[in-house]
C-alpha positions as CSV (number, residue, x, y, z in Angstrom):
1,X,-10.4,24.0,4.1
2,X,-8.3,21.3,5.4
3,X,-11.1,19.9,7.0
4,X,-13.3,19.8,3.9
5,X,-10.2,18.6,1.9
6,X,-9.4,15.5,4.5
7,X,-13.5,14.8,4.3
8,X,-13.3,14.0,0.8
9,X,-10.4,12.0,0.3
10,X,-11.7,9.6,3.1
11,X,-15.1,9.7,1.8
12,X,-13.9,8.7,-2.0
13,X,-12.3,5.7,-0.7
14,X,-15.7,4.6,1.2
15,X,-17.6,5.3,-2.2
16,X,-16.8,3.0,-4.0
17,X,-18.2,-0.3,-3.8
18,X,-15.0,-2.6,-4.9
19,X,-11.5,-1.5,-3.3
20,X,-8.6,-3.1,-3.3
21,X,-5.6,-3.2,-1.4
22,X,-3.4,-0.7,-3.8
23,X,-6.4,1.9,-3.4
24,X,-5.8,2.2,0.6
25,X,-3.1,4.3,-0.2
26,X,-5.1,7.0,-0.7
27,X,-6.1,7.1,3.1
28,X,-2.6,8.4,3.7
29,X,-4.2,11.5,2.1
30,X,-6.5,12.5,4.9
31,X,-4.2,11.4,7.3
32,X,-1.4,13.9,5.8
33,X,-3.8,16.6,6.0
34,X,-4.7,15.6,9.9
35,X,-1.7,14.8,10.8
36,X,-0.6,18.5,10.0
37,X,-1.8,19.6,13.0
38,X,-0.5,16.7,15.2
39,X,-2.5,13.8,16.6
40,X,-3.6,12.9,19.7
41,X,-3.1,10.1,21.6
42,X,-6.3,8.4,20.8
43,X,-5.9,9.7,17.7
44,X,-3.0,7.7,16.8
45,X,-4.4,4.5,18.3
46,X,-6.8,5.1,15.5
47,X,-4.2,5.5,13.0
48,X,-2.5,2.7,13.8
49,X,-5.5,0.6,14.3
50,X,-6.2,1.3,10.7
51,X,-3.0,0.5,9.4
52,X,-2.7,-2.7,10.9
53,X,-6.0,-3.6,9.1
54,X,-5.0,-2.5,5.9
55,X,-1.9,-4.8,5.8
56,X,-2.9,-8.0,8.2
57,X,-6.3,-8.3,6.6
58,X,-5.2,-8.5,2.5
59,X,-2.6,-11.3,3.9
60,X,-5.2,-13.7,5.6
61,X,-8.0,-13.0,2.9
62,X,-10.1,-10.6,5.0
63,X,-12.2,-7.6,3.9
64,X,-11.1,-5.1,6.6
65,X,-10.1,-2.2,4.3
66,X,-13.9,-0.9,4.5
67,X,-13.4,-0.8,8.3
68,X,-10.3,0.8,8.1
69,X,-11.7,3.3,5.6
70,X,-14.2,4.3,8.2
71,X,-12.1,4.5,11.2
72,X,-10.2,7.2,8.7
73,X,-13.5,8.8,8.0
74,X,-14.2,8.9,11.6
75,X,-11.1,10.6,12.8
76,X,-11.8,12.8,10.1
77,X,-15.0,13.7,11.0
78,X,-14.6,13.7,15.1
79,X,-11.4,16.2,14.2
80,X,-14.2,18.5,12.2
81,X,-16.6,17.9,15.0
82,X,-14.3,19.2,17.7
83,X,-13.0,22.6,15.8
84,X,-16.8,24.1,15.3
């Protein structure tokens, strides 16, 4: 359920085709749910990785929120991947 749960919230962000900075919170959503269980190493690279695009890219005028998204999206879905 957690899974499924984590799934959506980083897939709503990545649905819609215009997102702004103020909407990235919501990737703390999935994040909350993984982050339940604890994160690995390379897991909070990834984490981090999509933080720091979230805040540096807004400030120099660059579109890294969809990448950031993703990575989310991909943690999610390598964290689903790796409990079947």
């Amino acid at each position: 359920m957690v899974r499924e749960a984590a799934g959506l919230a980083a897939a709503t962000i990545l649905a819609s085709p215009y997102a702004f900075i103020y909407d990235f919170v919501m990737l703390a959503i999935p994040l909350v749910f993984l982050g339940r269980a604890g994160f690995s190493g390379k897991e909070l690279a990834v984490v981090v990785a999509a933080a720091l695009l979230v805040g540096w890219g807004p400030a120099d005028h660059l579109s890294t929120g969809l990448l950031a998204g993703l990575l989310v999206f991909g943690l999610v879905a390598a964290r689903a991947a790796s409990q079947t």
